[in-house]
N, C-alpha and C positions, 0 to 999 in steps of 0.2 A: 697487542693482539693476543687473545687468549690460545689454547691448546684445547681442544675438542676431541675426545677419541668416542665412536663410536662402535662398540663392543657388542657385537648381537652374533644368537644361533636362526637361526633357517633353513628348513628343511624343505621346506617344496618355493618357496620366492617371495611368499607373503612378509615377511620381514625382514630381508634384504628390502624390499622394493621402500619400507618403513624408515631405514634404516640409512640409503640414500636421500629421504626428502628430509630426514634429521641433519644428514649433512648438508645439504642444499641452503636450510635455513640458518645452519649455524657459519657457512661460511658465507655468504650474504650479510650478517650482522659482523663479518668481521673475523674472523675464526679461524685458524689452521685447524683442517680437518683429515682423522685418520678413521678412514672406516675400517671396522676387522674383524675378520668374521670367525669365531671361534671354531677347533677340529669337531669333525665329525666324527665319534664315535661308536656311532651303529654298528651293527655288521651288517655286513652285504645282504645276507637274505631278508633283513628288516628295507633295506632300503631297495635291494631288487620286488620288492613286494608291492613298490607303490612305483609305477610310472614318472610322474611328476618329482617324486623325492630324486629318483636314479637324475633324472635331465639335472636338475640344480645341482645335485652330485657333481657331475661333469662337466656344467658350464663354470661353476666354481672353483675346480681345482685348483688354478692359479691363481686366486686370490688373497691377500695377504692375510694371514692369520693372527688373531690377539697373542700379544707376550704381555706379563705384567710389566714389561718394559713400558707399555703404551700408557696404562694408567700413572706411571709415573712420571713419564715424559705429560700429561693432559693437567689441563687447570679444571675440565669438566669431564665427566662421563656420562654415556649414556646408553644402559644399558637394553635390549630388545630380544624377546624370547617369543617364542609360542607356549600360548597355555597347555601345560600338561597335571591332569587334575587340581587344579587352582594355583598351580607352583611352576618354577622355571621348568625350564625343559633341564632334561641331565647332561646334557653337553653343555648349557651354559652353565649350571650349578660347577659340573666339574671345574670347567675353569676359574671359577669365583675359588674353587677348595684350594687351587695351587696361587692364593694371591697371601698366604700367612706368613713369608718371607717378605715382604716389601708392607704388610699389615704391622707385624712385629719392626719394623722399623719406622713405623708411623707415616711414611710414602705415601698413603691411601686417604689421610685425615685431612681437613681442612679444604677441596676439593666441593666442586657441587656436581651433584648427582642425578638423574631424571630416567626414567624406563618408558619401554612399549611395549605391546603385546597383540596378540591375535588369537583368536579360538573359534572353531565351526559354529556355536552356537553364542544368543543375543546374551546367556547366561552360563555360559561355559566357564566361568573363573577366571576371565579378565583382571578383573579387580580385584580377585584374590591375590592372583599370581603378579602386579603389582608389588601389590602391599608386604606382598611374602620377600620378595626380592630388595625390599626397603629395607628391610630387618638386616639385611648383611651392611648395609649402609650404614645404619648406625653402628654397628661394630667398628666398621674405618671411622667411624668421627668423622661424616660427609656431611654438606647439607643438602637435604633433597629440597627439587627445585622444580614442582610440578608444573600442568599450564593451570591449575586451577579453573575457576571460571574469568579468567583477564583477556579472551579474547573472544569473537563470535564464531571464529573457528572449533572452537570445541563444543558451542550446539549446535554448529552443523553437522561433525564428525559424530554425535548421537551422547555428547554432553559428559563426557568422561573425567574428570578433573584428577584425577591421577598419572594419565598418560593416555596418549593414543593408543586406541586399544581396534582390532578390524574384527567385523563376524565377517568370515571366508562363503558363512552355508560349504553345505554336502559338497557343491561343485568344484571347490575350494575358488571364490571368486576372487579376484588383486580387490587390492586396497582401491577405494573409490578419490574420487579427485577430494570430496570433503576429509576423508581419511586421510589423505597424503599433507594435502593443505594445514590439518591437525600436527602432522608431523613435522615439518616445514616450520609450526609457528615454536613448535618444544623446543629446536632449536634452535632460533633465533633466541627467544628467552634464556636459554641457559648458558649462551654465548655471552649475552648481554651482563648477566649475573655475574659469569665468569669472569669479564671482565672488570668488572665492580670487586670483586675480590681481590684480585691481581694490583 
């Protein structure tokens, strides 16, 4: 049975909610699953600013948070951000910066790898901030492990083969059931990989 750690930031629920259906799928295929949600390092008046951020602030408090512990302890990871001009958000980047002690021990290498992401708009840097987030991947010697096009869940979810990716719109709307079912399948897949490694 593989080790799954699911490593995401979130700031209003959009990728928490992402981030659950990643572990949904990946412990359905078999998987010990550790969801964990990286610190928040805003300040208050950033996050007193938006309604929605402050509530997930506080429904999340108690949630467990990422240690590079968890990538070492996972056969697979899977990282989830919101799009912040085509790149991770800075909460999750920080914590990618504090993984060069368990990096320099090669901890990180041989591992498979897969992202999600969310942004208000249909062309907001989705797919940039992906692809931007791969690049530290290859650094650890990962293999990334996309859905590609291998299932019809990713043209339902609006065809993304880098990873579940949500447009929120202004409203900031949840993930849609084809977006979730997207994330549901990444996981299974990278379980499955995972354990083909193993």
């Amino acid at each position: 049975m593989p080790n799954v750690a699911v490593v995401y930031y979130s700031s209003t629920g959009t990728n928490h909610a992402l981030a659950q259906a990643v572990g949904e799928g990946a412990s359905a295929a078999g998987a010990e699953v550790r969801l964990r949600l990286v610190e928040e390092t805003a300040p208050d008046a950033a996050i007193d600013s938006n309604e929605a951020w402050r509530a997930f602030v506080e429904k999340t408090k108690d949630a467990p948070r990422a240690t590079p512990d968890d990538l070492v302890w996972a056969d697979a990871v899977v990282f989830g951000s919101p799009t912040r001009f085509g790149n991770v958000a800075a909460q999750l980047k920080q914590f990618i910066d504090t993984l060069g002690g368990v990096w320099f021990q090669g901890k990180l290498a041989d591992k498979a790898y897969a992202g999600f992401t969310s942004a208000m708009n249909p062309h907001g840097g989705q797919e940039a901030t992906l692809l931007n987030l791969y690049t530290s991947i290859f650094h650890f010697g990962g293999y990334i492990v996309t859905p590609g096009y291998t299932d019809q869940s990713v043209f339902a979810a609006g065809g993304n083969p880098y990873g579940p990716s949500v447009t929120t719109g202004q409203e900031g709307n949840p993930p849609s059931e084809q977006d979730l079912a997207h994330a549901k399948y990444l996981g299974e897949r990278i379980a499955k990989f995972a354990a083909k490694l193993a």
